[in-house]
N, C-alpha and C positions, 0 to 999 in steps of 0.2 A: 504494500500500500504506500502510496508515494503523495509527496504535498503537491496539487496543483493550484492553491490559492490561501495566502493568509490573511485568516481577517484579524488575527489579537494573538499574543501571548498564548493563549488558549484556545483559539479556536480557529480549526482548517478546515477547509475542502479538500476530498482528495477525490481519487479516481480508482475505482474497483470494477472491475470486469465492461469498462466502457462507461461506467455511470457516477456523476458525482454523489458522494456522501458528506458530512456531514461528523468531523471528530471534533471532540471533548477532550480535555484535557490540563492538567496544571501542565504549562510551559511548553505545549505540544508544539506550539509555534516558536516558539524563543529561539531567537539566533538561528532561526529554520531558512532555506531557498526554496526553492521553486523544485519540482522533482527530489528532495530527499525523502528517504524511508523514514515511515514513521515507527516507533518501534512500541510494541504491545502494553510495554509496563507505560508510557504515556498517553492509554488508551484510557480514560473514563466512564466515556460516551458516544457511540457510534449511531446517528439515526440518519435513514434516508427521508426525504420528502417525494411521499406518494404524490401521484399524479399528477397532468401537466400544469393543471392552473393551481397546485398549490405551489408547485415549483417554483411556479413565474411570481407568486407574492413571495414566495422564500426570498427571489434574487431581489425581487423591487423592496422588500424588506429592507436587507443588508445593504441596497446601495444609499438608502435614508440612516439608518441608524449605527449608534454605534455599536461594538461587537459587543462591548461588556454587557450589554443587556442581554444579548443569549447566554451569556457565559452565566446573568444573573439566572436567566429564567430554568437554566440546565442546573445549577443549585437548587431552587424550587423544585421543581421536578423529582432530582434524587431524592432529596427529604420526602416529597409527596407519596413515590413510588417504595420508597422503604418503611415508613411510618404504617402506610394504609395495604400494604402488599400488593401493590398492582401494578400493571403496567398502562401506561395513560398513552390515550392516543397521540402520536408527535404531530398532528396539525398547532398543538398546544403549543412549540416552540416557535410558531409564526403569531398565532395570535395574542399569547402571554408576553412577548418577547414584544411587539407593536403597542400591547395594552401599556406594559409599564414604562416605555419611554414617552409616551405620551402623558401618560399619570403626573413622572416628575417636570415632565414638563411645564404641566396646568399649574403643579404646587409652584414652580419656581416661578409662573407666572401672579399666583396670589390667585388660583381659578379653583374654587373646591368645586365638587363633585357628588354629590348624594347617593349611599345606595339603598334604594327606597323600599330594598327588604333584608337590612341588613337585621335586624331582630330574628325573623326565621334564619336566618345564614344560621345568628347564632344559636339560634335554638336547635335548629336539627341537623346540622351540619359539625357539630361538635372538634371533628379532628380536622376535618377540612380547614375550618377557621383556623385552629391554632396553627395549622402550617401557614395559612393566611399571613398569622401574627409574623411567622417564622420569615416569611418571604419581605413583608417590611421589613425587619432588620436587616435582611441579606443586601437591598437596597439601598439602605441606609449607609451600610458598609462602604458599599461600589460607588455611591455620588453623595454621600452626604447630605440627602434629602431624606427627612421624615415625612413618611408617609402617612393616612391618618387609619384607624379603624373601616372606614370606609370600604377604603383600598383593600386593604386586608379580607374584607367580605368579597370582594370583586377575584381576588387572588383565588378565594375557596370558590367562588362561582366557576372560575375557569380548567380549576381542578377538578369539579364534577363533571363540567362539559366534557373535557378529554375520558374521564371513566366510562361515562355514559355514550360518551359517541353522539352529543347532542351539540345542537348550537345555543348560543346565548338566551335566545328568547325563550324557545324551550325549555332550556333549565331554570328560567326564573318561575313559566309556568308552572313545571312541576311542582317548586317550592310555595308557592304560592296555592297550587291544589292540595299538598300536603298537609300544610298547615292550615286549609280547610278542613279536612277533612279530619285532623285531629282533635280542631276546637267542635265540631258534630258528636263527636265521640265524647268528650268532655263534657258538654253539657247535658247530652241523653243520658249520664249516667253520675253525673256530677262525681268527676275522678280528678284526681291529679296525678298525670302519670310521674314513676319514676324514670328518670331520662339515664339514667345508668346501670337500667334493669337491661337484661340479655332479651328480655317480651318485646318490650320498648324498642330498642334495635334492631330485632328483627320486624316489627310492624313498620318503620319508618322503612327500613330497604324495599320491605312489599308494595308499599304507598309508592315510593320514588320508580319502580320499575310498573306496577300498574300506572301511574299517569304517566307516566313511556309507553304504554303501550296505548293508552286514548288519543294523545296526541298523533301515533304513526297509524291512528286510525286500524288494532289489530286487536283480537283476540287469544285467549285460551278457550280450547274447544270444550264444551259444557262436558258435564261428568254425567253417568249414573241418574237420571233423572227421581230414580226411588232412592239415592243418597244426597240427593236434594232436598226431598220432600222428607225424610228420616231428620235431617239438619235443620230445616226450618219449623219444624215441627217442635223441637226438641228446645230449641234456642227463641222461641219465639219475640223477646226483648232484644237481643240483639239484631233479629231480624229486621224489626222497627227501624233500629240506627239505623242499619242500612239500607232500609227505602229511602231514610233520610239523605243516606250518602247518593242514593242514586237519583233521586229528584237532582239535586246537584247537579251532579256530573253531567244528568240529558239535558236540564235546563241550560247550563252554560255551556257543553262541549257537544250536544247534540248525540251524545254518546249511551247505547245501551248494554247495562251489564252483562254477562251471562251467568248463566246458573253457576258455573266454575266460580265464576270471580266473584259472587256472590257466599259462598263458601267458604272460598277464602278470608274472605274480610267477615265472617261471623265468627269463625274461627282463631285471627288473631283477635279480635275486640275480645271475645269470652276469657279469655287466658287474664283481661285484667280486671274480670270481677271475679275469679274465683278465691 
């Protein structure tokens, strides 16, 4: 693997089997040319940019900005991807990498920002925010601009976008259906959830990947129509909540549940009145 272009200290272009890539690195580029070998122990980070139009905002990226923000955003990321065990879509590195040069931008211009659901970030995004937090400082580090809590919510937004494979709008709808649909749940049964119960977590992952699935306009195919009727029979209270939850969801998203998914969400709610 050989350098065909330096953008920083840390961060090259090279060429692999015809194709540019995309290395990480502490000092990958230091005192580097053009055609040297990169050698493994100064690998970090290796990602391609899938397809052609992301490509083409990778290049129109990097000829506006400067490199230390991918170098920031490829810190982000590792924290992201080791904290939470996943692997995050690398479109993430164009539009994280765009977002926060523009961010310190606004700050250095005196331009704040709102983010106008950062209360849900924090409430149901719990790890997400704290790398949030984690990525303001890394910031902070590289330009000596403090970033605000805001930002940090906007950090965790774009962490879940890359998890989920979603784009911005999306993911705010999600959260903003989630957190519908927990205060339904809340008040049909006057709870307060515990947000560090293992119930709790897994009902917020079900919530976030159901309103993924309304948004792409898709289903789980109905179960058992007599383990349907066995379920609602048996649960008839939580039933209720969730005609409550389904008025909702057709009202606003035009969306009808099925008996599956209808199941499912009787199913986590019961687990927190037992």
């Amino acid at each position: 693997m050989r350098i065909n272009k330096i953008l920083n200290n840390n961060v090259v272009i090279a060429i692999i089997d015809g194709e540019e890539i995309v290395v990480m690195g502490k000092g990958v580029g230091f005192k580097k040319q053009i055609g040297d070998i990169i050698l493994p122990k100064d690998i970090e980070k290796v990602f391609k940019i899938q397809g052609e139009r992301e490509n083409k905002s990778f290049n129109q990226l990097m000829g506006k900005t400067p490199a230390e923000y991918l170098t920031i955003t490829k810190d982000i990321v590792s924290i992201a991807e080791s904290e939470l065990k996943i692997t995050l879509n690398e479109v993430i590195f164009i539009i994280l990498t765009d977002h926060l040069f523009f961010a310190v931008t606004r700050q250095k211009e005196g331009i704040r920002v709102d983010n106008p659901i950062l209360w849900e970030i924090k409430s149901l995004y719990k790890k997400e925010f704290d790398i949030g937090l984690k990525g303001v400082e890394i910031v902070e580090k590289y330009t000596g601009v403090k970033l605000s809590e805001d930002e940090a919510g906007f950090i965790a937004l774009h962490i879940i976008n890359a998890a989920l494979n979603e784009d911005m709008s999306n993911t705010m709808n999600i959260t903003i259906m989630t957190n519908k649909i927990l205060n339904i749940v809340k008040r049909e049964f006057n709870i307060k959830f515990n947000e560090n119960s293992l119930d709790y977590m897994r009902f917020i992952t079900h919530l976030k990947f159901f309103a993924q699935r309304i948004f792409k306009r898709t289903q789980v195919k109905d179960e058992d129509k007599e383990f349907y009727d066995m379920v609602v029979t048996k649960y008839p209270e939580e039933k209720k909540c969730v005609d409550k939850i389904e008025i909702y969801i057709t009202n606003q998203f035009n969306y009808k549940l099925s008996k599956q998914e209808v199941i499912y969400l009787i199913m986590h709610i019961r687990k927190f009145r037992i």
